[in-house]
KEMI-147454 format. One record per residue: x, y, z of N, C-alpha, C in turn; residue in three letters. Coordinates in pm, whole numbers, padded with zeros to 5 digits, always signed. Example, Ala and Ser with C-alpha at 12.3 -4.5 7.8 and 13.67 -1.06 7.14 Angstrom:
<nodes>
+01319-00569+00780+01230-00450+00780+01320-00330+00780ALA
+01285-00225+00708+01367-00106+00714+01290+00003+00787SER
</nodes>
This chain:
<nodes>
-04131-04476-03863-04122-04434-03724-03977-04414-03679UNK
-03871-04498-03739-03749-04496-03688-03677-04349-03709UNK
-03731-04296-03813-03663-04235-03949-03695-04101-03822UNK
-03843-04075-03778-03904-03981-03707-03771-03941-03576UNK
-03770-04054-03547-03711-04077-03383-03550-03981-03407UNK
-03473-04062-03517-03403-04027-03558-03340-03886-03563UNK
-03494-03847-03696-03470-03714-03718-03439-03572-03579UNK
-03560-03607-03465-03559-03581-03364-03402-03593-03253UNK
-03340-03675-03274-03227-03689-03222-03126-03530-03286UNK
-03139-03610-03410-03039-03497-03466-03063-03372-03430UNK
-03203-03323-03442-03255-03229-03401-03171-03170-03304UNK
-03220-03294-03157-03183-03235-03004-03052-03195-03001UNK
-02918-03297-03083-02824-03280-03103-02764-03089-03163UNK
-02818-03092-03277-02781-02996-03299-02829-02864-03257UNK
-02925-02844-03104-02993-02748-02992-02859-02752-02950UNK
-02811-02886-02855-02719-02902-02778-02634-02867-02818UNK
-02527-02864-02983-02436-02820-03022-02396-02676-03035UNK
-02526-02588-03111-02592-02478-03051-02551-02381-02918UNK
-02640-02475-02825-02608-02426-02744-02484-02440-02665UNK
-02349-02520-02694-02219-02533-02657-02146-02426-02696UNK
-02169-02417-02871-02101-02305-02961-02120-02192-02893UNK
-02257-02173-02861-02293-01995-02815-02274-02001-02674UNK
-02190-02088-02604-02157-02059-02448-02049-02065-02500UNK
-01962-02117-02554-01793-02128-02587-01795-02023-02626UNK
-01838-01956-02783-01848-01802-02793-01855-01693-02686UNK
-01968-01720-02598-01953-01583-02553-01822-01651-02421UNK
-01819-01758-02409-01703-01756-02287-01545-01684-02327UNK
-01554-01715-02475-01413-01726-02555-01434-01492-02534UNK
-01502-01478-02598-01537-01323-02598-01520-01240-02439UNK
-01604-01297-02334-01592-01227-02222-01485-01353-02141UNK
-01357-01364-02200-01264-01443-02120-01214-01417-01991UNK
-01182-01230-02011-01128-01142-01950-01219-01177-01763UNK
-01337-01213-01824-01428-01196-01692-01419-01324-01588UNK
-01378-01429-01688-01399-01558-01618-01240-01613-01582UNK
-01126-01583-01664-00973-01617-01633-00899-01478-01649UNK
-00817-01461-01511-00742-01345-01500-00575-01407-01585UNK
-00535-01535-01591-00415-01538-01696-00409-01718-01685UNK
-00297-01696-01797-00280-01881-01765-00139-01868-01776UNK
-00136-02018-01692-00019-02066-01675+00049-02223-01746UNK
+00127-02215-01801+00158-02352-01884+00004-02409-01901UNK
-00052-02338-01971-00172-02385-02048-00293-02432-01923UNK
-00302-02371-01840-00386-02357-01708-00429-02278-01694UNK
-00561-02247-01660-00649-02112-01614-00600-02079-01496UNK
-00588-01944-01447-00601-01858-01328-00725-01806-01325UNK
-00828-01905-01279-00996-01833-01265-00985-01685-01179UNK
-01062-01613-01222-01116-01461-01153-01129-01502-01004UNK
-01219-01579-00983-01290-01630-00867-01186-01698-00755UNK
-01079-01771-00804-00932-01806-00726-00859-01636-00774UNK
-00839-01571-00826-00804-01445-00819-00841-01365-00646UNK
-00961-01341-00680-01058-01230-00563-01067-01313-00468UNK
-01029-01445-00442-01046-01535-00331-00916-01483-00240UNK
-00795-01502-00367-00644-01470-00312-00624-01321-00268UNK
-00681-01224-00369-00721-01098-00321-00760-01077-00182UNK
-00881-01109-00112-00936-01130-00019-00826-01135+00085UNK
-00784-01283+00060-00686-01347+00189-00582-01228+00196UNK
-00486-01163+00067-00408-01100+00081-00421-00942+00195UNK
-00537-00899+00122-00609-00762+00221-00629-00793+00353UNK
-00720-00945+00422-00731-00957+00547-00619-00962+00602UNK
-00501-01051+00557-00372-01055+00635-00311-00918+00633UNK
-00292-00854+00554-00231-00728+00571-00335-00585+00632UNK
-00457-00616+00626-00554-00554+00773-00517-00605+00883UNK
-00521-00702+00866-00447-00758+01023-00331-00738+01096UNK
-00240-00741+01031-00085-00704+01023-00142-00508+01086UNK
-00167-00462+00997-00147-00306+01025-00263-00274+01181UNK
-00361-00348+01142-00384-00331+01282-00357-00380+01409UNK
-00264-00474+01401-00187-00484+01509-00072-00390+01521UNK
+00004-00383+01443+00116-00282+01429+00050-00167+01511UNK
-00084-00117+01449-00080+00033+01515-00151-00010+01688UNK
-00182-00101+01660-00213-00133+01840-00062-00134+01927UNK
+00054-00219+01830+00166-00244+01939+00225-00085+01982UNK
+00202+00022+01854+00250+00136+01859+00223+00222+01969UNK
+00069+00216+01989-00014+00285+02097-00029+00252+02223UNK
+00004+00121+02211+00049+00070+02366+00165+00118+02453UNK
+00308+00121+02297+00430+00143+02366+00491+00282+02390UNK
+00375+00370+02299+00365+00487+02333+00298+00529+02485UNK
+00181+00458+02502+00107+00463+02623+00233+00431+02761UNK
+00283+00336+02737+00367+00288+02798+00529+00398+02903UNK
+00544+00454+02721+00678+00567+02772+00576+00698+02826UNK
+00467+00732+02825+00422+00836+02846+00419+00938+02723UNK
+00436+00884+02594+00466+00948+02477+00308+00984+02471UNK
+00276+01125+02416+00150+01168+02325+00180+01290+02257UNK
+00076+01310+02159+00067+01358+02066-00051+01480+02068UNK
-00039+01615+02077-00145+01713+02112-00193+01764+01973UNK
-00355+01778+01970-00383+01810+01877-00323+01921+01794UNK
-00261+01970+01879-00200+02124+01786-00136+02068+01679UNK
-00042+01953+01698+00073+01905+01611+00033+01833+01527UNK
-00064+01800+01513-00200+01686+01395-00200+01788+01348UNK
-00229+01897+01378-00281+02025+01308-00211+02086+01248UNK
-00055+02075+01252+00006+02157+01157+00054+02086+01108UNK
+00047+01964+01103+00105+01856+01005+00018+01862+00892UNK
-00092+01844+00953-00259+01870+00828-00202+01992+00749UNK
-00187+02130+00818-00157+02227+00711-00053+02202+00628UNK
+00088+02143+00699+00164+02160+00622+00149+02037+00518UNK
+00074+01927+00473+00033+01844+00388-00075+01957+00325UNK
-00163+02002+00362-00205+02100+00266-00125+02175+00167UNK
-00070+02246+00240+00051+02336+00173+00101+02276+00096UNK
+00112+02139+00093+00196+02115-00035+00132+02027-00106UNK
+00042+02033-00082-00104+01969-00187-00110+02116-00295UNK
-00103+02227-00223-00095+02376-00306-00039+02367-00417UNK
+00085+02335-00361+00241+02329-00449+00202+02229-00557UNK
+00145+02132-00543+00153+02036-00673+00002+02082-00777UNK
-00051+02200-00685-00170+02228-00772-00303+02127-00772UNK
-00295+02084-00625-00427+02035-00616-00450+02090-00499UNK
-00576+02026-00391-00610+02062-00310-00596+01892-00208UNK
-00620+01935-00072-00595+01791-00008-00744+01718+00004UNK
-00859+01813-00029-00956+01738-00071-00965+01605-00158UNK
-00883+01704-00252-00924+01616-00434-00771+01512-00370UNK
-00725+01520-00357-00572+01351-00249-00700+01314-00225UNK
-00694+01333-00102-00806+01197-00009-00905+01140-00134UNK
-01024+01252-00177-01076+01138-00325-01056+01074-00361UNK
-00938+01124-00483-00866+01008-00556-00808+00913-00497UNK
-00736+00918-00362-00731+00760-00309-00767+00705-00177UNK
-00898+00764-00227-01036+00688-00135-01034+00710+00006UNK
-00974+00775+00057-00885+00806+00217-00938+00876+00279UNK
-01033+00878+00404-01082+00973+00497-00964+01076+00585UNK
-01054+01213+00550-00970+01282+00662-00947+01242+00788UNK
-01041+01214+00848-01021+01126+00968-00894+00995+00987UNK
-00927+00936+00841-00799+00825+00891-00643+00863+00840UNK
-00633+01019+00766-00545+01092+00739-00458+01137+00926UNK
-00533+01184+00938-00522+01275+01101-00478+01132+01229UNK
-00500+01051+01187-00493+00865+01267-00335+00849+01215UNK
-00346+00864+01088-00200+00841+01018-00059+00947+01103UNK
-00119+00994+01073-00034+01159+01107-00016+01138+01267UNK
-00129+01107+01317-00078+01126+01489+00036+01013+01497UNK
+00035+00887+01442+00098+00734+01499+00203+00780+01403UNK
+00258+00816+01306+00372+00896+01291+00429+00975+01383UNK
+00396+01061+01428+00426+01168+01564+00505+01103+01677UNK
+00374+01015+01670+00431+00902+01807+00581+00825+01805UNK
+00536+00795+01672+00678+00715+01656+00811+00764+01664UNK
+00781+00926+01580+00869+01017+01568+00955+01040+01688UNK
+00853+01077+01775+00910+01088+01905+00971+00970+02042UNK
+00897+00830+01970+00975+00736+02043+01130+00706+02016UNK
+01145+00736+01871+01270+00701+01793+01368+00810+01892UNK
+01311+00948+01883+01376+01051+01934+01448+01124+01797UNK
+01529+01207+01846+01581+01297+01743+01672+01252+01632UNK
+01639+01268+01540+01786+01219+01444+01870+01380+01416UNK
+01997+01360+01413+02094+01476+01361+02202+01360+01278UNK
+02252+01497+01145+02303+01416+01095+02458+01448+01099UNK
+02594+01417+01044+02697+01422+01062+02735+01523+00935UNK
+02819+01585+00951+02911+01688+00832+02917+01562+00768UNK
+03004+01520+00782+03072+01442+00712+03026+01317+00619UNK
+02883+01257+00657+02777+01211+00631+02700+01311+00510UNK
+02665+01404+00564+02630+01515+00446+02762+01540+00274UNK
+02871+01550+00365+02938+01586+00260+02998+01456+00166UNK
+03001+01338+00228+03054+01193+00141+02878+01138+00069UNK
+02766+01238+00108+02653+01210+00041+02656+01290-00115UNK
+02733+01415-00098+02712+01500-00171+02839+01477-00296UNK
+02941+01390-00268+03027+01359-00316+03049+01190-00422UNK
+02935+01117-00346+02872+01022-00395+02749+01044-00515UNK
+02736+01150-00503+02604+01190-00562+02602+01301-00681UNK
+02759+01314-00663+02747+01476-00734+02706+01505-00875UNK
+02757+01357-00929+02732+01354-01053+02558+01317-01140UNK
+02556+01284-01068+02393+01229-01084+02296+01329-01037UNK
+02292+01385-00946+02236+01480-00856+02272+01601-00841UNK
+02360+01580-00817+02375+01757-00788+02509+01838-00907UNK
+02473+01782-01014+02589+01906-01125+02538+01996-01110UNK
+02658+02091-01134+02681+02209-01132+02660+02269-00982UNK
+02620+02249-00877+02543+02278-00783+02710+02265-00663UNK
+02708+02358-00586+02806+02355-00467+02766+02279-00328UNK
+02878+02234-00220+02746+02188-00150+02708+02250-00026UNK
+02751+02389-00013+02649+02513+00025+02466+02511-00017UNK
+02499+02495-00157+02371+02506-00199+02260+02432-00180UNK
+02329+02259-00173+02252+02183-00157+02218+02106-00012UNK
+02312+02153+00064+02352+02093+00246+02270+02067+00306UNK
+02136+02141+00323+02012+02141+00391+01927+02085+00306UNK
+01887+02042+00173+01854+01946+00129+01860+01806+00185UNK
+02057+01799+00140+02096+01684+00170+02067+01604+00323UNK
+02044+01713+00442+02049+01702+00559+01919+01649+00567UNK
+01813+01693+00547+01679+01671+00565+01704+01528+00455UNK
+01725+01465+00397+01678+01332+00307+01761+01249+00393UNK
+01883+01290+00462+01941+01197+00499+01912+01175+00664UNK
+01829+01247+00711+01753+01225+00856+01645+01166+00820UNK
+01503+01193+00714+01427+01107+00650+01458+00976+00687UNK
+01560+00937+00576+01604+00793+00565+01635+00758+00706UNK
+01753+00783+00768+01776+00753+00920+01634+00739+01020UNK
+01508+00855+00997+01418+00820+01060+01293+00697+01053UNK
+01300+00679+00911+01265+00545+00814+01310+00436+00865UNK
+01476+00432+00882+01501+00328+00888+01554+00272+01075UNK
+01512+00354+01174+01494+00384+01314+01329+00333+01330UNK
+01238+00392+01257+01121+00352+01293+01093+00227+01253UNK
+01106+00157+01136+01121-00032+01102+01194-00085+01195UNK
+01320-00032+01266+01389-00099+01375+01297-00120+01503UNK
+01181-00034+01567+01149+00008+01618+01009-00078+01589UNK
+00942-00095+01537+00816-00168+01496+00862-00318+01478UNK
+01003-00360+01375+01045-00495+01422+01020-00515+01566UNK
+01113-00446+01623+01104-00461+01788+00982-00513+01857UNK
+00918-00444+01868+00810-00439+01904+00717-00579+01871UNK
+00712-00594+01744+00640-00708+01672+00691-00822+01727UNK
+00885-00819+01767+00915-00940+01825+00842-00998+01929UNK
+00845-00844+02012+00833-00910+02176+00702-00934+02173UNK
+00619-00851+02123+00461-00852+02123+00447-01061+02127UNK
+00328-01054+02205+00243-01192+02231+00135-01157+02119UNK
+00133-01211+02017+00020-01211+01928-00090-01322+01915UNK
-00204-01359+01899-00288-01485+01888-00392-01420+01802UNK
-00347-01478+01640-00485-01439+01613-00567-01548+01577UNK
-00660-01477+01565-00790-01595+01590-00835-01586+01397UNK
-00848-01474+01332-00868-01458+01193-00788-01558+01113UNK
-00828-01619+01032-00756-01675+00923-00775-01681+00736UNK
</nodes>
């Protein structure tokens, strides 16, 4: 009888061993699914991955939708707006150069998942901003210590006739880039925020 009991043990034992091997196997095989990396010999589970994922997207949904609320307020505020005509030729001229690279602005928005609608949202609160900042112009002299800084890297062989209105337009870009972050800091300071999301 002992011998029976026994045998039975071993038995259950080697189900249980069994079944450890063929969960370690397939865990060891589909690793990719269950740990995104390790650290000094520590798992980074998937599941603390898409958790951190998560938190990262809500805070930065949050963030942008306040941003474009403080925008529309302080636009509301100066009397600043934006007429559909000028959505509208912004749309073409992003078309137009959807042309140029040999796609269409259809197949953009597709590939990165982007409604026309929240294209045309984008484009207006640009406008806005554009016009709160006000005009940028740039300096000769600014143009030409750009073109002189640069010549070698950028512009060989090239005069800077040739390249002036280039240079002019990248270097109002940047100035308008870096006017509109001044301008949204701002804003973000004074703004009273409470959020309730966490």
């Amino acid at each position: 009888m002992p011998a029976k009991k026994s045998n039975r043990l071993s038995r259950k034992h080697f189900v249980y061993l069994a079944i450890i091997l063929g969960l370690s196997g397939l865990l060891y095989f589909f690793k990719d699914r269950f740990v995104v990396a390790w650290v000094n010999g520590k798992p980074i589970t998937r599941i603390a991955y898409v958790r951190e994922l998560e938190k990262l997207a809500k805070n930065q949904a949050v963030d942008s939708l306040l941003t474009k609320q403080l925008i529309i307020a302080e636009a509301a505020k100066q009397k600043i707006t934006v007429a559909k005509e000028e959505v509208d030729e912004a749309m073409t001229n992003i078309e137009e150069r959807a042309k140029t690279q040999g796609t269409t602005l259809d197949e953009l928005l597709t590939a990165q998942g982007v409604s026309l609608q929240s294209v045309r949202e984008e484009v207006k609160l640009q406008k806005l901003l554009e016009k709160m900042v006000g005009e940028i112009t740039v300096a000769e002299d600014q143009i030409s210590s750009y073109f002189k800084d640069n010549q070698a890297a950028l512009y060989k062989d090239l005069t800077l006739d040739e390249v002036k209105n280039d240079i002019s337009e990248q270097l109002k870009q940047q100035e308008l880039i870096n006017k509109i972050q001044e301008l949204i800091a701002k804003l973000q300071a004074e703004a009273q925020v409470v959020k309730w999301q966490k």
